[in-house]
C-alpha positions in Angstrom: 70.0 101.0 105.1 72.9 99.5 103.6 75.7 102.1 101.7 75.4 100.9 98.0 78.7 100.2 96.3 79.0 101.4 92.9 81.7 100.1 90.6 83.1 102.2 88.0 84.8 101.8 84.7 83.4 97.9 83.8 84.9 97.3 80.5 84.1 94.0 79.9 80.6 91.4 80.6 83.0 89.1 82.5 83.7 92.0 85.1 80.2 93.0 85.7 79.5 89.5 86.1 82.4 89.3 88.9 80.9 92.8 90.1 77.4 91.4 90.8 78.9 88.1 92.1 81.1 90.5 94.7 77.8 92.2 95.6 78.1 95.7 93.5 75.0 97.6 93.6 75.5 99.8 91.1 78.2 99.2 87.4 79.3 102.8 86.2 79.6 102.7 82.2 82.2 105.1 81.1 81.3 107.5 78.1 83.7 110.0 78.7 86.1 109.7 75.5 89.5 111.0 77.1 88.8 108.3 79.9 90.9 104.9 79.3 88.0 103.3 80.3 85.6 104.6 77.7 83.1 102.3 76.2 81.9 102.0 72.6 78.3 101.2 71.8 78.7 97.4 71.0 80.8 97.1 74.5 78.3 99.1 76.7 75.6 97.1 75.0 77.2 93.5 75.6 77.7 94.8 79.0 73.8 95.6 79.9 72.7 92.9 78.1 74.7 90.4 80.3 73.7 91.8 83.7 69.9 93.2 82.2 67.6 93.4 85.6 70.6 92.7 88.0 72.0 95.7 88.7 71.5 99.4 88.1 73.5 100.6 85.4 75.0 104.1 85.5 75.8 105.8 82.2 79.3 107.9 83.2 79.4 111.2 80.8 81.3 114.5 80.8 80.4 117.7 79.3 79.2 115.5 76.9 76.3 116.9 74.1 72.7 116.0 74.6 72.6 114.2 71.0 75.2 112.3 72.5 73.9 111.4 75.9 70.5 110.3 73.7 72.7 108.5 71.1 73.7 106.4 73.8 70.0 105.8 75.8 69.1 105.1 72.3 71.1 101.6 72.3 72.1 101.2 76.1 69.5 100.3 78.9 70.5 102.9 81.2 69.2 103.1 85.3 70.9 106.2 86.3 73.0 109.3 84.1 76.2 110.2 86.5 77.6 113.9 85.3 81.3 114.5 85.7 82.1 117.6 84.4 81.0 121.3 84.4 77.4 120.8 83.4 74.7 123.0 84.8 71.6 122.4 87.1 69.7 123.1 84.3 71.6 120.4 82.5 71.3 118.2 85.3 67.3 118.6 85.7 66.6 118.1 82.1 67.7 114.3 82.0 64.3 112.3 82.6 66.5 109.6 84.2 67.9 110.1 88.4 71.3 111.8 87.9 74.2 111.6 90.1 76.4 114.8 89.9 80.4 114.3 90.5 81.6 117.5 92.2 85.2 118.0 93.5 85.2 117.3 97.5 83.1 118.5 99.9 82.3 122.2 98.4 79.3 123.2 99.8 78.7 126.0 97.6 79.1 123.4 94.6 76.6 121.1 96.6 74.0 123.9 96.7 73.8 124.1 93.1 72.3 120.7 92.8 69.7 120.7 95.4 67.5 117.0 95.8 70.6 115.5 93.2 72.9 112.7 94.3 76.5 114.0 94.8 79.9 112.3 94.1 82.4 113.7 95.7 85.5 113.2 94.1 89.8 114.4 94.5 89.0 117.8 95.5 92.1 118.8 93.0 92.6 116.0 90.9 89.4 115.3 89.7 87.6 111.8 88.7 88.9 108.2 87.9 92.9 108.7 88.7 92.3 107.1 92.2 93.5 109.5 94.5 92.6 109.6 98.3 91.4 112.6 100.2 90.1 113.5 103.1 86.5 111.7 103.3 85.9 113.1 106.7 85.0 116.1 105.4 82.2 114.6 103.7 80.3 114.4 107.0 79.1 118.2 107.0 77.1 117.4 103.7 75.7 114.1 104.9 74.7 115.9 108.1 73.3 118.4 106.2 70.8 116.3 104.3 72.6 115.4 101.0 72.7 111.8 99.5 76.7 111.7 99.0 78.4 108.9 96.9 82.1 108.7 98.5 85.0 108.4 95.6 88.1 108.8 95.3 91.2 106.7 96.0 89.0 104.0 97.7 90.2 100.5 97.6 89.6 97.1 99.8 92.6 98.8 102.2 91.0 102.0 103.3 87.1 102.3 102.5 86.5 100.6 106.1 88.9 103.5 107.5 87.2 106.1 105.4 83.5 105.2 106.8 85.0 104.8 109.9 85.9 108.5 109.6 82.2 109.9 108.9 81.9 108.2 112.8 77.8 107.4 113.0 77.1 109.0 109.5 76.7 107.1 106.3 77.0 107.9 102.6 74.6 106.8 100.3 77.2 104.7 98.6 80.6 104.7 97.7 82.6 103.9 94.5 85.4 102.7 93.6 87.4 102.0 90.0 91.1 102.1 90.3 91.0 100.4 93.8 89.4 97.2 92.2 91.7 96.6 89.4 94.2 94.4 88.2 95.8 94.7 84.5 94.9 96.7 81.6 91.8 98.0 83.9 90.4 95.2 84.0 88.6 94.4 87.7 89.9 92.5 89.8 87.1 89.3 91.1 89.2 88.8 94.7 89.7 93.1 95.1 86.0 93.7 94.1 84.8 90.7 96.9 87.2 92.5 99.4 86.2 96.0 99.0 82.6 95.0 99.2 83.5 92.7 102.4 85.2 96.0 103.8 82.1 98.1 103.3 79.5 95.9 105.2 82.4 95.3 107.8 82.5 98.9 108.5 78.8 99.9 108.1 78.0 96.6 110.7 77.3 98.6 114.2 79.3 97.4 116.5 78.4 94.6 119.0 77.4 95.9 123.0 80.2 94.5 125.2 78.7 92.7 128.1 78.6 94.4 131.1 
């Protein structure tokens, strides 16, 4: 199965457009209000109603209130709900939609509070959407272990075939990328978006048998 790409942060119809043209899987709509890349309602709607159908849409929220996760689901076509901040399993398991659950690394005591829930692993230190790198590899004791991982953090056309590379015959679910993709004003970028999608299926492509 192929390692769906998520792109995070689309601001603008025009770069989910490029997104799905690149091959995204996934857009991440950003709720979080401290996040530069927040979207108001009219955005997030022009947004979903370009790419309605296409492409699963990921609402992006932290530690945000229920009236406000429903305000939004209200107006916005929403696929998935991704959590970024300290909510609770309890939290997690009463959204009726699939929920992907950021966490910081490759804790495994944070990864056993959310048993059977997608996990992003993020900056183990500095958190989500500031584009730093990590060490992926260690994300290869959670995939082994049975957990649907989302790789993020730092990724970018440049180093997401290097960061697979590093999980040797283990895949993540899917990986995702924001900052990596972008060119000014965080707007992304058509050419980085084709590359890093041209770098994933590169690296997730088993290599050839050499004749013998």
């Amino acid at each position: 199965m192929n390692v769906r790409i998520k792109i995070c942060g689309i601001i603008h119809p025009d770069d989910a457009e490029s997104a799905i043209t690149a091959g995204a899987d996934l857009l991440g709509l950003n709720f979080v209000p401290s996040s530069p890349r927040h979207l108001d309602l009219r955005a997030a709607i022009a947004i979903a109603e370009r790419v309605a159908g296409r492409v699963e849409l990921v609402g992006v929220f932290q530690n945000a209130e229920q009236e406000e996760i429903e305000r939004v689901l209200r107006r916005v076509d929403l696929d998935r709900l991704q959590f970024s901040g300290d909510e609770t399993e309890e939290q997690v398991e009463s959204v009726d939609l699939p929920v992907i659950k950021a966490i910081r690394g490759a804790d495994p005591d944070a990864a056993e509070q959310f048993p059977g829930t997608m996990l992003l692993l993020d900056h183990p230190t500095e958190g989500g959407g500031r584009g730093k790198p990590w060490k992926w590899s260690d994300a290869a004791a959670l995939i082994e272990s049975g957990h649907d991982v989302i790789l993020a953090g730092g990724l970018d056309p440049d180093n997401v075939g290097g960061a697979l590379a590093d999980l040797g015959d283990l895949l993540p679910w899917g990986v995702d990328v924001a900052s990596g993709v972008e060119g000014a004003a965080h707007r992304k970028d058509a050419e980085k978006m084709a590359s890093f999608v041209k770098a994933v299926r590169a690296a997730e492509a088993p290599e050839p048998e050499k004749a013998k």
